[in-house]
VEXLOPA-609510 format. One record per residue: x, y, z of N, C-alpha, C, O in turn; residue number from 1; chain. Coordinates in pm, whole numbers, m for minus. Layout:
<semis>
<semi n_east="X" n_north="Y" n_up="Z" ca_east="X" ca_north="Y" ca_up="Z" c_east="X" c_north="Y" c_up="Z" o_east="X" o_north="Y" o_up="Z" num="NUM" chaine="A"/>
...
</semis>
This chain:
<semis>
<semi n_east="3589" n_north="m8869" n_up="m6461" ca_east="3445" ca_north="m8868" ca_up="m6478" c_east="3377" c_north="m8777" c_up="m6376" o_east="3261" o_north="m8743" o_up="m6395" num="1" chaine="A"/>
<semi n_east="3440" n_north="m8739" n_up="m6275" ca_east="3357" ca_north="m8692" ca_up="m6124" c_east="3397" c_north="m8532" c_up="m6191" o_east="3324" o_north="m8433" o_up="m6190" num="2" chaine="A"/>
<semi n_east="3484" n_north="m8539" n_up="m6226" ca_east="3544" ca_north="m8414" ca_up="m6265" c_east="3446" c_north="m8348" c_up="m6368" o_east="3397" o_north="m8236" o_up="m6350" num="3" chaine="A"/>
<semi n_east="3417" n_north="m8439" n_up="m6491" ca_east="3346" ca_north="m8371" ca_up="m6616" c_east="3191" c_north="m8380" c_up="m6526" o_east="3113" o_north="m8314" o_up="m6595" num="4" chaine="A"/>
<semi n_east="3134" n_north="m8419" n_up="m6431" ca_east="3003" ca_north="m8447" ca_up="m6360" c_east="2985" c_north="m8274" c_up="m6309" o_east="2896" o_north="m8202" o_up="m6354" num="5" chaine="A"/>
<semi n_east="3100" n_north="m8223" n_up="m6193" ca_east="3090" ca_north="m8152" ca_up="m6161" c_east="3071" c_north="m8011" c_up="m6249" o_east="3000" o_north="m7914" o_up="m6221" num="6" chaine="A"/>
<semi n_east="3160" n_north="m8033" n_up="m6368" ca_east="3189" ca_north="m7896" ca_up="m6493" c_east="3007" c_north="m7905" c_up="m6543" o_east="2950" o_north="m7796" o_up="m6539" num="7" chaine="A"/>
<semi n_east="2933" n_north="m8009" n_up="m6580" ca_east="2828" ca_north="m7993" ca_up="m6628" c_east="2754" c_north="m7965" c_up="m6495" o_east="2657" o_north="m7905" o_up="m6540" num="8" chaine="A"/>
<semi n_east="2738" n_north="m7968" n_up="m6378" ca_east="2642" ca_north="m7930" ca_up="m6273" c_east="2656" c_north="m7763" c_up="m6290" o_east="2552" o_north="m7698" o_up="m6299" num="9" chaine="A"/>
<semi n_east="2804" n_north="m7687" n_up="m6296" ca_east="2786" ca_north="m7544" ca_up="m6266" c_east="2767" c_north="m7498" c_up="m6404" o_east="2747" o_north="m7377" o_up="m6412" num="10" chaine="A"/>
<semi n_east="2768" n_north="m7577" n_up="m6544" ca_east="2713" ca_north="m7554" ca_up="m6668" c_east="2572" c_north="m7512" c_up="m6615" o_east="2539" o_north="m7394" o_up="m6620" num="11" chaine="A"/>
<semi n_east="2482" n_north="m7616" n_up="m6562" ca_east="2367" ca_north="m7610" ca_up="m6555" c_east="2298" c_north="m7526" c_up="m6456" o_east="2177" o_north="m7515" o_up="m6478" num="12" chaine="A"/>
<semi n_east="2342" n_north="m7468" n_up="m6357" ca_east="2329" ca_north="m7410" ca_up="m6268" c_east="2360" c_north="m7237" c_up="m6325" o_east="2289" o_north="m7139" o_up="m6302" num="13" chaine="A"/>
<semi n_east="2475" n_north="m7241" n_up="m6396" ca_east="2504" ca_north="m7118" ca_up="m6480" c_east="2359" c_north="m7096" c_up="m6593" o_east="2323" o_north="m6984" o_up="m6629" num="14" chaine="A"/>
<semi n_east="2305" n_north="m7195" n_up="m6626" ca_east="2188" ca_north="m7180" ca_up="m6727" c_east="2086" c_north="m7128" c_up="m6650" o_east="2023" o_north="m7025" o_up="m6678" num="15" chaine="A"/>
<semi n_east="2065" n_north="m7220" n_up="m6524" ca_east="1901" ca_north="m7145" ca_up="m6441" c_east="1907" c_north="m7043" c_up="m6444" o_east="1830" o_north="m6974" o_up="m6510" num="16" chaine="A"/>
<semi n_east="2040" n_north="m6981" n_up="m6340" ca_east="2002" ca_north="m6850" ca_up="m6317" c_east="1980" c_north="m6760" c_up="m6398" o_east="1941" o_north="m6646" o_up="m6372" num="17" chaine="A"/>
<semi n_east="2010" n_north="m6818" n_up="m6530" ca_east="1979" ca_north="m6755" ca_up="m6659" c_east="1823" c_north="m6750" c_up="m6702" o_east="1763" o_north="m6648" o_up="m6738" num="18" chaine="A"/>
<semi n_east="1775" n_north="m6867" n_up="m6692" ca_east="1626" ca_north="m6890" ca_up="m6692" c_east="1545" c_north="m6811" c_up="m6571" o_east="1426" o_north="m6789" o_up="m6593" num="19" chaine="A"/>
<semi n_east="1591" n_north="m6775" n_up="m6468" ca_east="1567" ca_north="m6735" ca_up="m6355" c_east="1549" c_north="m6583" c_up="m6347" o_east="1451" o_north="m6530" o_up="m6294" num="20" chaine="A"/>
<semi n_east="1660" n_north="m6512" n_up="m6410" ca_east="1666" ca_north="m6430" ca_up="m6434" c_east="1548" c_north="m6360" c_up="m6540" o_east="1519" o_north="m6246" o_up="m6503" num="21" chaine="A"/>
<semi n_east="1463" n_north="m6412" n_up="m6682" ca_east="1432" ca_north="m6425" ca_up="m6762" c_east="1277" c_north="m6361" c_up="m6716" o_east="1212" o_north="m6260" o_up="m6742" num="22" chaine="A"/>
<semi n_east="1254" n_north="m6510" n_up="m6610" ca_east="1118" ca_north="m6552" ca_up="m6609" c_east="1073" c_north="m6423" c_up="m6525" o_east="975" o_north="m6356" o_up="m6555" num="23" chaine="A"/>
<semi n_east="1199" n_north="m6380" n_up="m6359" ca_east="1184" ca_north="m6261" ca_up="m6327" c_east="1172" c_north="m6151" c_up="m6416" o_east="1100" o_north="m6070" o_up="m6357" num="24" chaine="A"/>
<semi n_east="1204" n_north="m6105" n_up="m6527" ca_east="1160" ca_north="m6023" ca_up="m6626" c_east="1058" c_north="m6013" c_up="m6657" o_east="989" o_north="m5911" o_up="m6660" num="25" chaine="A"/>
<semi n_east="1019" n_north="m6172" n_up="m6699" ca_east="882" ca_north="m6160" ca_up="m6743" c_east="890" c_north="m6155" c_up="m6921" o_east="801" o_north="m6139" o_up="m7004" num="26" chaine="A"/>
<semi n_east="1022" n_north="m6174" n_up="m6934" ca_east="1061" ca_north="m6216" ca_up="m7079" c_east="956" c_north="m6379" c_up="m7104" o_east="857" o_north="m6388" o_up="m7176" num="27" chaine="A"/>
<semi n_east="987" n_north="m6433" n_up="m7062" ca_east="930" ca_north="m6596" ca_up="m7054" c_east="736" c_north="m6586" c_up="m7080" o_east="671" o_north="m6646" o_up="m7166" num="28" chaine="A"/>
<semi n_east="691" n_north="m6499" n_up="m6984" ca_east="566" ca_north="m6466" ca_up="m6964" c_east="461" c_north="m6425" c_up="m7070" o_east="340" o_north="m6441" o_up="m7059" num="29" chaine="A"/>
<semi n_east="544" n_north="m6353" n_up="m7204" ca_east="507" ca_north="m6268" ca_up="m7275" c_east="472" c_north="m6350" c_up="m7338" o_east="524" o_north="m6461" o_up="m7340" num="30" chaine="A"/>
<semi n_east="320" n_north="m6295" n_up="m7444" ca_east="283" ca_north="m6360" ca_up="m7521" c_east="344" c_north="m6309" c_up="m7737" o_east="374" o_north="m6189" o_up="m7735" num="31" chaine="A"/>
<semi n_east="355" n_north="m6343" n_up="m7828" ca_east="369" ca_north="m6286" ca_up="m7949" c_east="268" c_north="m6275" c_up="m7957" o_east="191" o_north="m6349" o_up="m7896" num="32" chaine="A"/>
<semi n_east="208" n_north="m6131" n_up="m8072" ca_east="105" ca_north="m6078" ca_up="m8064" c_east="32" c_north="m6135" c_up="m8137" o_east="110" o_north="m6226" o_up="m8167" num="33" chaine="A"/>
<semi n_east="m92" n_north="m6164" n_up="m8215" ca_east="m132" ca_north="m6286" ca_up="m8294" c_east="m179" c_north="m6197" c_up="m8388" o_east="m244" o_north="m6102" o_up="m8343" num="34" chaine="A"/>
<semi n_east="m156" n_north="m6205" n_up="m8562" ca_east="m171" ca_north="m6142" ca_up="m8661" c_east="m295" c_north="m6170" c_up="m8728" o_east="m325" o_north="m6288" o_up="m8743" num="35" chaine="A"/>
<semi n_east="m380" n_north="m6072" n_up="m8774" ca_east="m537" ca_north="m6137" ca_up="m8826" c_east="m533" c_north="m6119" c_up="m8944" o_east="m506" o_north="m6011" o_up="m8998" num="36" chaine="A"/>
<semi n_east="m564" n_north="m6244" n_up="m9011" ca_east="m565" ca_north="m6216" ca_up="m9156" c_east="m710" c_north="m6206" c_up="m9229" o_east="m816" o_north="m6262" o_up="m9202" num="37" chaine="A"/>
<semi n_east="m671" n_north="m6099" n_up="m9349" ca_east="m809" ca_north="m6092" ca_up="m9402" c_east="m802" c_north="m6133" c_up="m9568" o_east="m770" o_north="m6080" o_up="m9675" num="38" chaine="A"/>
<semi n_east="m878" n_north="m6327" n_up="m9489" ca_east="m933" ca_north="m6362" ca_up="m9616" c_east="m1036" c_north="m6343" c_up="m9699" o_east="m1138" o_north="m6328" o_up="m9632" num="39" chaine="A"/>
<semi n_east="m1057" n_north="m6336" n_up="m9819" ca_east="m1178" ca_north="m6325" ca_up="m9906" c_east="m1223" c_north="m6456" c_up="m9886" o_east="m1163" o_north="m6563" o_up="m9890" num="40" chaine="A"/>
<semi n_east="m1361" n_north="m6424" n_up="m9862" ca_east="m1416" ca_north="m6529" ca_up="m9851" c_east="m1482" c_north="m6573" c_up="m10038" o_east="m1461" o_north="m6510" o_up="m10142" num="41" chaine="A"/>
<semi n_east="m1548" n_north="m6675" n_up="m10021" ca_east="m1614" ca_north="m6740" ca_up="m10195" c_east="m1706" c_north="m6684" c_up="m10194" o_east="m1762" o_north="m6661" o_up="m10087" num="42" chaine="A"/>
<semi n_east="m1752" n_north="m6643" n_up="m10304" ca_east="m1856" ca_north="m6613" ca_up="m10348" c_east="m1982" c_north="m6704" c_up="m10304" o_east="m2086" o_north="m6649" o_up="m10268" num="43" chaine="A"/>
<semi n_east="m1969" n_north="m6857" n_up="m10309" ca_east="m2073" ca_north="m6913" ca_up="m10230" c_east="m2091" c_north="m6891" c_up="m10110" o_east="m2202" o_north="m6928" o_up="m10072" num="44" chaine="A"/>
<semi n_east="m1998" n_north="m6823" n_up="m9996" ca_east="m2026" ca_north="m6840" ca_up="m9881" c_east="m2112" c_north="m6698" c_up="m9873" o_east="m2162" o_north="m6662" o_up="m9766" num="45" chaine="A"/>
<semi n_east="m2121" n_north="m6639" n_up="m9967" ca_east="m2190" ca_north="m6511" ca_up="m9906" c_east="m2360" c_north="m6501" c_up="m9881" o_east="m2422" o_north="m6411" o_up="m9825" num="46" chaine="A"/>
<semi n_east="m2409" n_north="m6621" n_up="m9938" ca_east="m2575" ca_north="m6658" ca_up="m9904" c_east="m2582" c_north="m6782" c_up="m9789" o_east="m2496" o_north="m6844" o_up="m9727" num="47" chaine="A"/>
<semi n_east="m2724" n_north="m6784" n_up="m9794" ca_east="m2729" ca_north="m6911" ca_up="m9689" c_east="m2652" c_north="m7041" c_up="m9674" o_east="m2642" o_north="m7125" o_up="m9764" num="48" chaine="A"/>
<semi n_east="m2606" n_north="m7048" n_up="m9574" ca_east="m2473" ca_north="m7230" ca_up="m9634" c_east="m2581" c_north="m7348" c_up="m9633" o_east="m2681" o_north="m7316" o_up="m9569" num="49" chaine="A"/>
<semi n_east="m2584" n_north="m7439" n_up="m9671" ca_east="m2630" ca_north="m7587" ca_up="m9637" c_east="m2492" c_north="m7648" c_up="m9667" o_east="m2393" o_north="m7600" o_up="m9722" num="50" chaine="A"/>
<semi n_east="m2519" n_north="m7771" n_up="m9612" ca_east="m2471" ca_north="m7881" ca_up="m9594" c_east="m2396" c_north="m7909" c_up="m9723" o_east="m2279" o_north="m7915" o_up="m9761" num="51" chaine="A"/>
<semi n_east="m2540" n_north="m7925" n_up="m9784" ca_east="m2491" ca_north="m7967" ca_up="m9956" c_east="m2398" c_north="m7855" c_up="m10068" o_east="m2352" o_north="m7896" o_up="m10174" num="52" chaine="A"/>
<semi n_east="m2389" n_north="m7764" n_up="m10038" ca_east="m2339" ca_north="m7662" ca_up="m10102" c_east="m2228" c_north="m7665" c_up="m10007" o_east="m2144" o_north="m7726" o_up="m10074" num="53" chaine="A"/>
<semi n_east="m2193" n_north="m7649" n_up="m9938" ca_east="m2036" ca_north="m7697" ca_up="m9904" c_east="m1997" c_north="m7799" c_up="m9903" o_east="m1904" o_north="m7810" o_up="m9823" num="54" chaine="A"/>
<semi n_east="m2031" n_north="m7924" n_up="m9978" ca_east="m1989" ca_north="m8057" ca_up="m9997" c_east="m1914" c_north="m8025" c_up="m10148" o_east="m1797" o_north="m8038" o_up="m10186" num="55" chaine="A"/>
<semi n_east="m2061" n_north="m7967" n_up="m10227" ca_east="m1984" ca_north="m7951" ca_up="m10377" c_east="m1873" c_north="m7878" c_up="m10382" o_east="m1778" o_north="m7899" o_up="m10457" num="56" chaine="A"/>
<semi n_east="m1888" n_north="m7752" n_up="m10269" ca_east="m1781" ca_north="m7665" ca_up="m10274" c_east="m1623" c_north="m7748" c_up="m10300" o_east="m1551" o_north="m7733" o_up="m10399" num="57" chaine="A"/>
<semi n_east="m1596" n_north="m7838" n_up="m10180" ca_east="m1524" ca_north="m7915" ca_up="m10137" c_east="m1497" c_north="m7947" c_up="m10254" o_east="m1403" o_north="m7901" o_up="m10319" num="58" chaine="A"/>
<semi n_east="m1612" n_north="m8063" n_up="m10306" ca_east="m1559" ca_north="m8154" ca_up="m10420" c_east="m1513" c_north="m8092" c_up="m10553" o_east="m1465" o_north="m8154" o_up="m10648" num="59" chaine="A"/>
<semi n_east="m1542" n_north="m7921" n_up="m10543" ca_east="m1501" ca_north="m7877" ca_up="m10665" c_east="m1349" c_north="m7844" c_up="m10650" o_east="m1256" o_north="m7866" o_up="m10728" num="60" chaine="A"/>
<semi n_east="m1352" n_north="m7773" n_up="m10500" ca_east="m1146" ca_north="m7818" ca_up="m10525" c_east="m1082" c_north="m7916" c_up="m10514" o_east="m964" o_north="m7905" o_up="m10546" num="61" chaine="A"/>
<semi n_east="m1123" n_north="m8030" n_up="m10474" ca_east="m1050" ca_north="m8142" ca_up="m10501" c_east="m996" c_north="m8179" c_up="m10641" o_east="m890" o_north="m8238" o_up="m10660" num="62" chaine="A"/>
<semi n_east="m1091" n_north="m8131" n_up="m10746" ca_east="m1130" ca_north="m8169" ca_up="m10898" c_east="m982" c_north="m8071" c_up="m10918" o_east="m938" o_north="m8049" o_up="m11031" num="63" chaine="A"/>
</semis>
């Protein structure tokens, strides 16, 4: 048991410096770039909104 204790400590120690290595890169740091999508909007949204006109909106896709 002391034996398999020790094999997983330099497992894990073999991983940091891996993580270590990484974060010094600046691999870790980086962000993915964020993609913008272009939705069509409804035809209702293109005049004034109220309240009530995006309720029906709603309730008409539910239907």
């Amino acid at each position: 048991m002391v034996i398999a204790l020790k094999e997983e400590i330099d497992e894990l120690k073999r991983e940091l410096k891996i993580f270590k290595a990484a974060v010094g890169n600046g691999m870790l740091a980086s962000k993915p770039k964020q993609q913008i999508m272009d939705v069509p909007k409804s035809k209702a949204f293109k005049t004034a909104r109220s309240a009530s006109e995006v309720d029906n909106i709603l309730w008409a896709m539910e239907q």
